[in-house]
C-alpha positions, -999 to 999 in steps of 0.1 A, spaced: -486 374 11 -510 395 4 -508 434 -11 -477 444 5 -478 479 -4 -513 482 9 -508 464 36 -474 486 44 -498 517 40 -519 505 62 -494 498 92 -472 532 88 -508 553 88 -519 535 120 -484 538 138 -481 578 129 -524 587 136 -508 565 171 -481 586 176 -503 621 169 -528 612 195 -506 602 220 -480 632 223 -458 611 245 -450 586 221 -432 583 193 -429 570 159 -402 547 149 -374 571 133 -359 575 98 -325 560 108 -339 529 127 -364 515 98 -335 522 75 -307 502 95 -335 473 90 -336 481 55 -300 478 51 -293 444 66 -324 431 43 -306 446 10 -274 430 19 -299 399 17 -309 410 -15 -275 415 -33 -267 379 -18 -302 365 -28 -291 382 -65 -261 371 -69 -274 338 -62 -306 342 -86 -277 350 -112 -253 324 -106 -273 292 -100 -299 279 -126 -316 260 -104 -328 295 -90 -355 285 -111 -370 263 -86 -376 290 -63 -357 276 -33 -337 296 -15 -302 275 -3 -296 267 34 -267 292 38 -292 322 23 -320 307 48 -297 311 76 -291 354 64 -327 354 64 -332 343 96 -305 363 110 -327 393 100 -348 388 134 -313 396 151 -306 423 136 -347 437 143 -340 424 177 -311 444 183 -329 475 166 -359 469 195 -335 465 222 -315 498 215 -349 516 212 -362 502 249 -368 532 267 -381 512 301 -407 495 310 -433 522 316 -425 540 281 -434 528 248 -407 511 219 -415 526 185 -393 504 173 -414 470 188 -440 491 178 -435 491 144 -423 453 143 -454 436 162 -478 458 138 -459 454 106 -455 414 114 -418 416 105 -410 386 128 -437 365 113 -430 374 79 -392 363 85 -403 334 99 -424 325 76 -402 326 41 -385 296 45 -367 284 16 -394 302 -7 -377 325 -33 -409 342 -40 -422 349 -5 -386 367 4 -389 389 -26 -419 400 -13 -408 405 23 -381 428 6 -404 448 -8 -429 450 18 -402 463 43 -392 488 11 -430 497 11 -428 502 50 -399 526 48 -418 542 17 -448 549 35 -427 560 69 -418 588 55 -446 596 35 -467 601 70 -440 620 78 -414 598 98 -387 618 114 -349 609 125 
């Protein structure tokens, strides 16, 4: 991956300049980045707990079971997008935010790599960082 913090600053300064020139839409809120955030630290204390208990962490491959939570993430960003659908002819800050931060593709993308989910846990940190630095709102 590359810079994720750059790259995070990047994507939260395009989606709020978006949302200040187009008065009608809206930035992805406060509560719904961090509901994201939440399901990917309950990753994390798993992926920890993991990292402490197996020496073969090591390796840097990630177990089938831990694969699975990973991949489960794009449910939980799924269900995030579909509670934020406000109809067809109005925008989705929330699929907004997901098809220009790449969450999808970064998620699908980790595999069994240790290394490449620590760093999709702190890109989506960086993304929730930045939010609210350009002054995301609930």
């Amino acid at each position: 991956m590359d810079n994720y913090v750059d790259r995070a600053d990047k994507v939260m300064r395009a989606l709020s300049e978006e949302a200040q020139k187009n008065n009608g839409s809206k930035m992805v809120t406060t509560s719904q980045i961090r509901k994201f955030l939440t399901a990917v630290n309950r990753v994390n204390g798993k992926i920890d707990q993991f990292k402490n208990g197996n020496k073969s962490s090591a390796s840097g491959t990630i177990p089938e079971d831990l694969q699975m939570e990973i991949k489960f993430l794009k449910v939980k960003l799924a269900y995030q997008i579909g509670r934020a659908d406000a109809g067809r002819n109005k925008s989705n800050p929330v699929k907004d935010f997901a098809d220009k931060s790449g969450l999808f593709a970064e998620i699908d993308s980790i595999g069994n790599n240790l290394e490449r989910y620590e760093n999709f846990a702190r890109y989506v940190e960086a993304l929730v960082a930045f939010h609210k630095f350009y002054g995301g709102k609930d």
